[in-house]
Backbone as JSON Lines, residues from 0, in Angstrom:
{"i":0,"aa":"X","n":[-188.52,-12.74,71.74],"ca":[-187.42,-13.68,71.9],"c":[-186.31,-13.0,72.7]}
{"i":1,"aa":"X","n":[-185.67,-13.6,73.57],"ca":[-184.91,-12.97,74.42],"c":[-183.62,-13.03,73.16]}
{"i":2,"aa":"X","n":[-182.55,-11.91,74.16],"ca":[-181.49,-11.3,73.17],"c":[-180.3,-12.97,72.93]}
{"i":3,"aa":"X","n":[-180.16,-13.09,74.09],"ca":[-179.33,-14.28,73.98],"c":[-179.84,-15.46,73.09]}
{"i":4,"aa":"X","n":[-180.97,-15.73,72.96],"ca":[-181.6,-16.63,71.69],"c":[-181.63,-16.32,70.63]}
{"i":5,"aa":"X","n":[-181.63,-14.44,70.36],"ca":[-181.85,-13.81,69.29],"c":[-180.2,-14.02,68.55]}
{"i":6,"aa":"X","n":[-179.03,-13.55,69.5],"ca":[-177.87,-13.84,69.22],"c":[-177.05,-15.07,68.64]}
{"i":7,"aa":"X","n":[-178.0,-16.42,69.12],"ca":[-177.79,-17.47,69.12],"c":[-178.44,-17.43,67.39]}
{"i":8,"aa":"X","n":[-179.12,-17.4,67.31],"ca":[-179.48,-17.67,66.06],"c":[-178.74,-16.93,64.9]}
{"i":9,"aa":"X","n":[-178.2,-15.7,65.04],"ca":[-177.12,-14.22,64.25],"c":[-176.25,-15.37,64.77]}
{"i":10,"aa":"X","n":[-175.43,-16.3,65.81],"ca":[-174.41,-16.67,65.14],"c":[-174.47,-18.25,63.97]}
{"i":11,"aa":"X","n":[-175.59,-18.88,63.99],"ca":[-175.48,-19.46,63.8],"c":[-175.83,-19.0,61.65]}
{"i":12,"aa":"X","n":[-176.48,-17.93,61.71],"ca":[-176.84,-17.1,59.94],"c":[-175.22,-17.07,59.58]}
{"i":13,"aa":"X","n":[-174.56,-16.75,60.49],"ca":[-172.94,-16.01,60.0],"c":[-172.15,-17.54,59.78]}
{"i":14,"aa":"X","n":[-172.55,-18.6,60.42],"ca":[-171.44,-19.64,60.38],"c":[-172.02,-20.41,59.1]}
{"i":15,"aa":"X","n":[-173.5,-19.91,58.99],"ca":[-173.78,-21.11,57.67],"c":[-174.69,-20.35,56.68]}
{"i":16,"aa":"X","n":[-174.28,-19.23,56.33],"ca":[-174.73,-18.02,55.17],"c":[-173.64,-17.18,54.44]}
{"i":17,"aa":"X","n":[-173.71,-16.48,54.17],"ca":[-172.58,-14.92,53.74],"c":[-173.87,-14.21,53.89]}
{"i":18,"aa":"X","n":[-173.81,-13.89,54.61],"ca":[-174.24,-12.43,55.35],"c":[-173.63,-11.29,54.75]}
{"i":19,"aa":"X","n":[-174.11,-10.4,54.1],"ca":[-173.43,-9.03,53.61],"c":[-173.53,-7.96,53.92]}
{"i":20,"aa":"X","n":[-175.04,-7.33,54.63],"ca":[-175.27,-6.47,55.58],"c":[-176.25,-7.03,56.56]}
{"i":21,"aa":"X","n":[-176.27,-5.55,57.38],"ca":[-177.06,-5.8,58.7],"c":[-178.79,-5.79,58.25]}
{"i":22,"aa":"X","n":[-179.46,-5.45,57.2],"ca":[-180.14,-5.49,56.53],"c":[-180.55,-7.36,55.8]}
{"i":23,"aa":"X","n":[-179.9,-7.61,55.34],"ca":[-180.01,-9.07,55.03],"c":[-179.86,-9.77,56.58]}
{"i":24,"aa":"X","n":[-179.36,-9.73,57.26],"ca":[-179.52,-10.17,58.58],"c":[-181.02,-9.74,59.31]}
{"i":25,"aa":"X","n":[-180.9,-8.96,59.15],"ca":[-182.79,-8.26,59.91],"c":[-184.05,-9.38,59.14]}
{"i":26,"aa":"X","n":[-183.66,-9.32,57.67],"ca":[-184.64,-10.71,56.71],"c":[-184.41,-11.55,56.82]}
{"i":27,"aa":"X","n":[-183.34,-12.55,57.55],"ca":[-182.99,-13.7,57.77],"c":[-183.86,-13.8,58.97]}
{"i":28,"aa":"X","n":[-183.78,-13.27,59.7],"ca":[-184.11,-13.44,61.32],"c":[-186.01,-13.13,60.7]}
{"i":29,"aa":"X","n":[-186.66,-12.28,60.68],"ca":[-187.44,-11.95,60.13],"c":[-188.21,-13.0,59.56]}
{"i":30,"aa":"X","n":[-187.47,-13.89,58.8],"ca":[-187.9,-15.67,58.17],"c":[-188.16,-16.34,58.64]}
{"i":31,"aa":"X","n":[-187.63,-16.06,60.26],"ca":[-187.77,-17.45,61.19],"c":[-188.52,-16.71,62.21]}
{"i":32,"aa":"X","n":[-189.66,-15.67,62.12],"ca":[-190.64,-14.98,62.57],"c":[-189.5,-14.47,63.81]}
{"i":33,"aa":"X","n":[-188.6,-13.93,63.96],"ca":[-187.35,-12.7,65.04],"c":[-188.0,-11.59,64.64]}
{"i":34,"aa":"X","n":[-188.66,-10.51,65.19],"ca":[-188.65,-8.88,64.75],"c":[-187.8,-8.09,65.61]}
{"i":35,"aa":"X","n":[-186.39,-7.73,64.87],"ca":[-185.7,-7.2,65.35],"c":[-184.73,-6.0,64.24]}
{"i":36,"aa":"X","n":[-185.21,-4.87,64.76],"ca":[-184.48,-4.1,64.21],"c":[-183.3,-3.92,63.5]}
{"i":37,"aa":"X","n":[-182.72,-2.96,62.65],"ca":[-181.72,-2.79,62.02],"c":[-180.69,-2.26,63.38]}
{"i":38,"aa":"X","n":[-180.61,-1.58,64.22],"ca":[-180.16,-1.57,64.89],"c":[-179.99,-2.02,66.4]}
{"i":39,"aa":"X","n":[-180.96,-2.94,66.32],"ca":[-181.09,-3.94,67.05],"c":[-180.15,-5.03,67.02]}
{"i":40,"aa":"X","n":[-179.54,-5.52,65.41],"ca":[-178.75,-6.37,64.99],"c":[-177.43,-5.58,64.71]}
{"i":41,"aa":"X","n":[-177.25,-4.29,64.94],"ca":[-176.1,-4.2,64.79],"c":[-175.17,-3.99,66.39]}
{"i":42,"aa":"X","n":[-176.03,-4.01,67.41],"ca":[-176.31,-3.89,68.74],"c":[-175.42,-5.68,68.8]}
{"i":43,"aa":"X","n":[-176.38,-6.27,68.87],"ca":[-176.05,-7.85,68.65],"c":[-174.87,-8.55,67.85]}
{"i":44,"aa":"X","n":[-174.35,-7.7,66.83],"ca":[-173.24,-7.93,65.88],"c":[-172.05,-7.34,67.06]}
{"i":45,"aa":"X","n":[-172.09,-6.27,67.69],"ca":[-171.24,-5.75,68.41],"c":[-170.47,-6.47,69.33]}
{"i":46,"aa":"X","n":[-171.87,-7.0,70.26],"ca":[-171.77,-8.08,71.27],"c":[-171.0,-9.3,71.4]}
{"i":47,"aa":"X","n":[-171.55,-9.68,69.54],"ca":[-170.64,-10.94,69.27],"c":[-169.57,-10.88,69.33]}
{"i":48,"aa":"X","n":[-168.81,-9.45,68.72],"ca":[-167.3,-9.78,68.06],"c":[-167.72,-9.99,66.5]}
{"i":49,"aa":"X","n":[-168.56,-9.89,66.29],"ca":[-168.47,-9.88,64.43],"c":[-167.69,-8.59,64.05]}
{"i":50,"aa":"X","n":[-167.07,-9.07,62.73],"ca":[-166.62,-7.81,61.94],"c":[-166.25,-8.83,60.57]}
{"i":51,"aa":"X","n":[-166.25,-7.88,59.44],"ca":[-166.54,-7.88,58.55],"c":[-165.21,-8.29,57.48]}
{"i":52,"aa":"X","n":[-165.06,-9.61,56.59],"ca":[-164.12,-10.51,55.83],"c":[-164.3,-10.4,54.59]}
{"i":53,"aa":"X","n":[-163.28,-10.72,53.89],"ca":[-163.36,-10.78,52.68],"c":[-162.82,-11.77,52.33]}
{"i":54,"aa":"X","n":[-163.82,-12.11,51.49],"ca":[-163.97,-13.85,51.38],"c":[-163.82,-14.0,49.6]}
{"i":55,"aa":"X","n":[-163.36,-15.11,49.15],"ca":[-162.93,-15.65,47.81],"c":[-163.96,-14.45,46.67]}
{"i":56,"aa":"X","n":[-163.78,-13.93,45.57],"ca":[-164.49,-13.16,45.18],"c":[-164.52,-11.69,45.64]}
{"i":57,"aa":"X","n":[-164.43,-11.16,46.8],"ca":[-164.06,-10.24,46.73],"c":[-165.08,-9.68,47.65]}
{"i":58,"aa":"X","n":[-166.49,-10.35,47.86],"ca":[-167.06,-10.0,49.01],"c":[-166.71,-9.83,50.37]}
{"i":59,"aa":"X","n":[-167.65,-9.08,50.9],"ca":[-167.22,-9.0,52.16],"c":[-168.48,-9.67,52.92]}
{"i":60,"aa":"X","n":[-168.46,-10.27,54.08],"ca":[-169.25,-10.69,54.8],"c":[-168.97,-10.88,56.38]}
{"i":61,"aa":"X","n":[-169.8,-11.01,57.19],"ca":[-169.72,-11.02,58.53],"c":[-169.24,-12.26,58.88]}
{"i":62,"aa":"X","n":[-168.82,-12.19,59.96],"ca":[-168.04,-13.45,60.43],"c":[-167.51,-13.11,61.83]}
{"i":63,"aa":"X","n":[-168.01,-14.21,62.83],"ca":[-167.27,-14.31,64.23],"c":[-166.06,-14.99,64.85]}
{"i":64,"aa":"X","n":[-165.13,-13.97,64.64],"ca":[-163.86,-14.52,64.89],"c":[-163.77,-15.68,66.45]}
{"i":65,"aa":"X","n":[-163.03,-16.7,66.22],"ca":[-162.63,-17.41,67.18],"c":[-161.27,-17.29,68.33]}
{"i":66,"aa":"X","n":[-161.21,-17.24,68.68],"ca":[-159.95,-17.34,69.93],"c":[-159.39,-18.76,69.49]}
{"i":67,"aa":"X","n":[-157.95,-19.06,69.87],"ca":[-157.2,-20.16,68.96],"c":[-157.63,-20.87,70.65]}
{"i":68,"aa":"X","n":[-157.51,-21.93,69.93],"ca":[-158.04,-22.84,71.21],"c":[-156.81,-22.97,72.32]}
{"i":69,"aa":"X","n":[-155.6,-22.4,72.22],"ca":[-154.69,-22.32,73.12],"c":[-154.27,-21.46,74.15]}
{"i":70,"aa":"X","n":[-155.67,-20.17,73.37],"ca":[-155.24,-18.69,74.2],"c":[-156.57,-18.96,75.17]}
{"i":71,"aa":"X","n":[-156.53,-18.48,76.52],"ca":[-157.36,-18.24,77.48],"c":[-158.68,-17.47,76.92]}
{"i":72,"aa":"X","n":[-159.47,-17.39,77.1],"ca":[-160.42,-16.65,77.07],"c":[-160.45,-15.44,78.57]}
{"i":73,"aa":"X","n":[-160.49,-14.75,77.75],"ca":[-160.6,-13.11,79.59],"c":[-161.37,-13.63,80.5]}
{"i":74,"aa":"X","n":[-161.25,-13.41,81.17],"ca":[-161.94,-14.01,82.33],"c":[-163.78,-12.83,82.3]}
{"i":75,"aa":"X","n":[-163.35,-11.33,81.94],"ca":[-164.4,-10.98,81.38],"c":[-165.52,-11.75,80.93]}
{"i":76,"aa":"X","n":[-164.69,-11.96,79.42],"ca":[-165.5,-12.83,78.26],"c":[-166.73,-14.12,78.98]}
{"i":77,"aa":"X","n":[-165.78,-14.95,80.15],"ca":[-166.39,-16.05,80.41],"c":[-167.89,-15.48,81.29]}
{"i":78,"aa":"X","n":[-167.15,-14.25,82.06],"ca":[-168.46,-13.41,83.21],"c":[-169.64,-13.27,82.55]}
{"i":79,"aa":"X","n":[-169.17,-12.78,81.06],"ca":[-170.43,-11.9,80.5],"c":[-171.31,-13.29,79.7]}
{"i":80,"aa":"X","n":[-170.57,-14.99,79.26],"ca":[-171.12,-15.8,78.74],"c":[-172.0,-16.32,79.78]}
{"i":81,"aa":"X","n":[-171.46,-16.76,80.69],"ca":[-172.35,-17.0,81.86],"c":[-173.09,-16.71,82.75]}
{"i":82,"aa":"X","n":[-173.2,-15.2,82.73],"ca":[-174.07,-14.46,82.86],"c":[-175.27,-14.28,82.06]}
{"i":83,"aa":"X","n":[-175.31,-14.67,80.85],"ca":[-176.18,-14.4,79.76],"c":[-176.63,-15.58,79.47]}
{"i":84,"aa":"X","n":[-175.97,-16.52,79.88],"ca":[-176.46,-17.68,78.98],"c":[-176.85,-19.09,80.03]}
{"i":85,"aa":"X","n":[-176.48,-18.94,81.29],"ca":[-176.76,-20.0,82.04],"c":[-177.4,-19.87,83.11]}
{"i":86,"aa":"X","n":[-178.46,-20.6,83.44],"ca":[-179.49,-20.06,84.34],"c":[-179.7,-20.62,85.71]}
{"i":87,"aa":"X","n":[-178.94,-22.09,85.69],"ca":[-179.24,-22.8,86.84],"c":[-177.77,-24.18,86.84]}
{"i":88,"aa":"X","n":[-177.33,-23.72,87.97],"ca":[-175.7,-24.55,88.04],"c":[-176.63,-25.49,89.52]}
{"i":89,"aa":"X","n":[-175.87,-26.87,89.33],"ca":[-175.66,-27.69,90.0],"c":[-174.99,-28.23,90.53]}
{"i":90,"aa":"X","n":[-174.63,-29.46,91.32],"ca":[-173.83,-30.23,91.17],"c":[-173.31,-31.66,92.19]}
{"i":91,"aa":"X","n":[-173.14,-32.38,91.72],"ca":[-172.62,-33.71,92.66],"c":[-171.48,-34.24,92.46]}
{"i":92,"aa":"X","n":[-170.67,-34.8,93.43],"ca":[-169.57,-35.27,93.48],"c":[-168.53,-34.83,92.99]}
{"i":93,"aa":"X","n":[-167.63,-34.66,91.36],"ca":[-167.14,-33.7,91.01],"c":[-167.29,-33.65,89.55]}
{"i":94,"aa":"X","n":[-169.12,-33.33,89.78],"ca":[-169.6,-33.12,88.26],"c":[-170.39,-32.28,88.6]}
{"i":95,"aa":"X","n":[-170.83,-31.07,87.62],"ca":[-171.22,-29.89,87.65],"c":[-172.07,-29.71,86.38]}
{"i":96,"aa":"X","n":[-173.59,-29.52,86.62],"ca":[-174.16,-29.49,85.9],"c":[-175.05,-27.65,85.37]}
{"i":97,"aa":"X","n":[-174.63,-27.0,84.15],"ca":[-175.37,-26.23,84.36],"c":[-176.29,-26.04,82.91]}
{"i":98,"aa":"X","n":[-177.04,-25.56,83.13],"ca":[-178.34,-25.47,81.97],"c":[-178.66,-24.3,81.67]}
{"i":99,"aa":"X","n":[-178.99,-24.2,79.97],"ca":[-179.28,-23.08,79.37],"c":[-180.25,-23.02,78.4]}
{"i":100,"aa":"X","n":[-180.31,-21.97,78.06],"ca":[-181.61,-22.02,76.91],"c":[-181.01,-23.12,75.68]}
{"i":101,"aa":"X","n":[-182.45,-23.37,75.5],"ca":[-182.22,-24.47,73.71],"c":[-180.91,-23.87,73.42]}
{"i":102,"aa":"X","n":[-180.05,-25.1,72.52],"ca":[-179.26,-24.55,71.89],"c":[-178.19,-23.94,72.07]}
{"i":103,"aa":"X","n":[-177.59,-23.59,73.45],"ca":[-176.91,-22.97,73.52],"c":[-175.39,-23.01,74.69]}
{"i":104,"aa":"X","n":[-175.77,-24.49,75.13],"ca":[-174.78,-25.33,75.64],"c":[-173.59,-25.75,75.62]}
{"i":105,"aa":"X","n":[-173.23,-25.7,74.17],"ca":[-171.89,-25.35,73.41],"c":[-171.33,-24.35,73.33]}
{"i":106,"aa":"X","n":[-171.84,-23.42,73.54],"ca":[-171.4,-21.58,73.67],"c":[-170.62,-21.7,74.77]}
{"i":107,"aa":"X","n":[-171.55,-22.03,76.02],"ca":[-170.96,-22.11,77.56],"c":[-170.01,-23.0,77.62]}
{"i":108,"aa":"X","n":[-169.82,-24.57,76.99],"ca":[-169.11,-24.91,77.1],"c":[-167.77,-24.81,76.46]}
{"i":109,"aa":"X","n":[-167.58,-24.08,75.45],"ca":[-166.62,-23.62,74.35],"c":[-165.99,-22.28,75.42]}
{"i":110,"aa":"X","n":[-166.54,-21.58,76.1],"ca":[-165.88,-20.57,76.65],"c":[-165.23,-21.42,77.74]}
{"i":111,"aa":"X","n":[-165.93,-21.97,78.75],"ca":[-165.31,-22.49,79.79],"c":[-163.9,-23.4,79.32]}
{"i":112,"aa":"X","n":[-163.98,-24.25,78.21],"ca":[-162.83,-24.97,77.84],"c":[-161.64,-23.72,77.65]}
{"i":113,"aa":"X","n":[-162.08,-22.99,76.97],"ca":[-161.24,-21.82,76.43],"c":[-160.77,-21.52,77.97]}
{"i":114,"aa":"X","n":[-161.39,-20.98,78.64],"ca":[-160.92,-20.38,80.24],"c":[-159.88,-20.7,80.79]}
{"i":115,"aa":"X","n":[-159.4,-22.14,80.68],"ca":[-158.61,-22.68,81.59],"c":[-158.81,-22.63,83.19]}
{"i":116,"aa":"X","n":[-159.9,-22.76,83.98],"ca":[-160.28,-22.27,84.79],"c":[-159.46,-23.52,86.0]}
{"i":117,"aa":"X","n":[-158.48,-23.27,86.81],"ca":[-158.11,-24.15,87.68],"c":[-159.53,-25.21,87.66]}
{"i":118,"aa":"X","n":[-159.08,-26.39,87.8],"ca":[-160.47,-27.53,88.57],"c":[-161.1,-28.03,87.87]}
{"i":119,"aa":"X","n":[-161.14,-27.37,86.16],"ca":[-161.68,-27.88,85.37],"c":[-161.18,-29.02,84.51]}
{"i":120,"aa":"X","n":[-161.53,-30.5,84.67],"ca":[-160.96,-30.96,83.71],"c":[-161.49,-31.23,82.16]}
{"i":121,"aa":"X","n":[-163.21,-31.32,82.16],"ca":[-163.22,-30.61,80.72],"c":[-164.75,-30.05,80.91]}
{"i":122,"aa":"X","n":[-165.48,-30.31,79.28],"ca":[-166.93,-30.41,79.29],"c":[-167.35,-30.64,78.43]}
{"i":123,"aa":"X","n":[-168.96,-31.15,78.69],"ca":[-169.4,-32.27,77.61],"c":[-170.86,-31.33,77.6]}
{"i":124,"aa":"X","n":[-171.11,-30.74,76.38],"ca":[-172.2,-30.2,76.17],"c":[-173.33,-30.88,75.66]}
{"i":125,"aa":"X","n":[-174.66,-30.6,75.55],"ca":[-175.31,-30.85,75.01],"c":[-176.23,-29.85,74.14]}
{"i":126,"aa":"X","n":[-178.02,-30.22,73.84],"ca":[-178.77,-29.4,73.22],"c":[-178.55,-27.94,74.65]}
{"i":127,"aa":"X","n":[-179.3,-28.27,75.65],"ca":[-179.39,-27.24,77.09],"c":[-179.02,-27.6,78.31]}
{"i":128,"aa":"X","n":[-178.09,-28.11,78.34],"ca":[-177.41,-28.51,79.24],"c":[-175.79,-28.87,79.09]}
{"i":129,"aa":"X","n":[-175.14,-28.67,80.24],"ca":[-173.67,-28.38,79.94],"c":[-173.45,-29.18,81.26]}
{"i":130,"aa":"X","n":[-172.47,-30.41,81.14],"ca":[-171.66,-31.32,82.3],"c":[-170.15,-30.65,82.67]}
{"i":131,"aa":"X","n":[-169.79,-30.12,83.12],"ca":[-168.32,-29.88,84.07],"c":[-167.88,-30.79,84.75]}
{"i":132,"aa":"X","n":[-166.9,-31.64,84.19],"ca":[-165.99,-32.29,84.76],"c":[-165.36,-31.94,85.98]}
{"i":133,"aa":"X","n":[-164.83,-31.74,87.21],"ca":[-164.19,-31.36,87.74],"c":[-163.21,-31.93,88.22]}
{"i":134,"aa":"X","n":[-162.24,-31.52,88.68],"ca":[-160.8,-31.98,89.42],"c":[-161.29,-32.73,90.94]}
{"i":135,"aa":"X","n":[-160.36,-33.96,91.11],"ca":[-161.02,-34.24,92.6],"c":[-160.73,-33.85,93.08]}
{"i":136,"aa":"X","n":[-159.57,-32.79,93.51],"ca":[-158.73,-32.03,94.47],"c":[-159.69,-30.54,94.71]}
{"i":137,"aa":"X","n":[-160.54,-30.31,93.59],"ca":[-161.4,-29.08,93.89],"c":[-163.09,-29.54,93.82]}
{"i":138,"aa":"X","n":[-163.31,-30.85,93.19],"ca":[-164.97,-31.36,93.26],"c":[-165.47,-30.24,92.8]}
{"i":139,"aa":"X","n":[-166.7,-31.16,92.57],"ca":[-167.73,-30.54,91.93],"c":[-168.6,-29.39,92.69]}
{"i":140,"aa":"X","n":[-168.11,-29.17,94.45],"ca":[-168.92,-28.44,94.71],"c":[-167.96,-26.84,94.7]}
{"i":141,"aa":"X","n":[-166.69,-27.04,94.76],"ca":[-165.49,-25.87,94.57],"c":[-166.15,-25.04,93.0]}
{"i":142,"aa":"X","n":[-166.14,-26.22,91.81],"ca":[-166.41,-25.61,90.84],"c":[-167.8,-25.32,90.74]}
{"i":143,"aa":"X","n":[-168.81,-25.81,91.02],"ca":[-170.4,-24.7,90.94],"c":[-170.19,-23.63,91.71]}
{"i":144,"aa":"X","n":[-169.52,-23.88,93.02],"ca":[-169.66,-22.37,93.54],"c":[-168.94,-20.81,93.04]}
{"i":145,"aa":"X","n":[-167.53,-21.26,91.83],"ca":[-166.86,-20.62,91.47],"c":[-167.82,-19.68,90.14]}
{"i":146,"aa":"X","n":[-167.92,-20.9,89.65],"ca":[-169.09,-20.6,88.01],"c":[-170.17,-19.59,88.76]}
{"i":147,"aa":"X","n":[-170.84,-19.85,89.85],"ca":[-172.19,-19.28,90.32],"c":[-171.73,-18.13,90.2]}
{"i":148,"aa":"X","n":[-170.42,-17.62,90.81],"ca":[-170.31,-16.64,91.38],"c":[-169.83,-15.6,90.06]}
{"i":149,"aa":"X","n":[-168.72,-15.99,88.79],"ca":[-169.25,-15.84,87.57],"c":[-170.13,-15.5,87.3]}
{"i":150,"aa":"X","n":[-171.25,-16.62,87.12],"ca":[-172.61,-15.95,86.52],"c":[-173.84,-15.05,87.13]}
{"i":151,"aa":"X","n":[-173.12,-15.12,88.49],"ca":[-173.7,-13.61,88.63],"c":[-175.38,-14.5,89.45]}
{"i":152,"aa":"X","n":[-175.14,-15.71,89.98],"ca":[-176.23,-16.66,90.26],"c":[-176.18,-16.8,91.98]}
């Protein structure tokens, strides 16, 4: 399983489990036939931005912090999402279409909203596929060529 699917799935254990170590994470993944190391997942925990909460009771558990939906996302952050996660940008008129593995359309589109990226006026995700709105003053072909160049495409 590629890492970005593997990741996709570690965030989705952390948003709807308590996760307590990197060990119970290796058997979660493991359940849904993933063979991936103990340090394989702590490799992947890194990547995310996980670190470790303490939650009602006194546990601690993993958890991927969010960016407040008002602060930018680094322009980094967006390089390394779209780089990893989107494989093929399109586009017509001033709509911009780009596609990703299962599942993971909302990732790309959650960073790009976060971005504030001039031209963007929003995006509408789906299961693997992600729509970019664009500005008419920059169209849809200003913004695929900007994203391409982002993702490294």
């Amino acid at each position: 399983m590629p890492k970005t699917q593997r990741q996709h799935k570690i965030t989705r254990f952390l948003e709807n489990k308590s996760v307590t170590s990197q060990a119970q994470l290796v058997e979660l993944l493991a359940g849904e036939g993933i063979v991936a190391t103990q340090a394989t997942v702590s490799r992947d925990l890194e990547e995310l931005g996980a670190v470790k909460v303490r939650v009602p009771g006194g546990e601690t558990v993993y958890a991927i912090p969010q960016l407040p939906k008002d602060q930018p996302a680094p322009e980094e952050h967006l390089r390394r999402v779209l780089g990893d996660w989107v494989g093929d940008i399109a586009h017509s008129g001033n709509l911009v279409v780009l596609r990703t593995p299962p599942g993971s359309a909302h990732v790309v589109g959650s960073a790009l909203d976060r971005a504030g990226l001039d031209g963007i006026i929003g995006t509408v995700a789906g299961d693997d596929t992600l729509i970019v709105v664009a500005s008419e003053a920059v169209g849809g072909a200003g913004v695929a060529r900007r994203l391409s160049e982002l993702a490294g495409l």
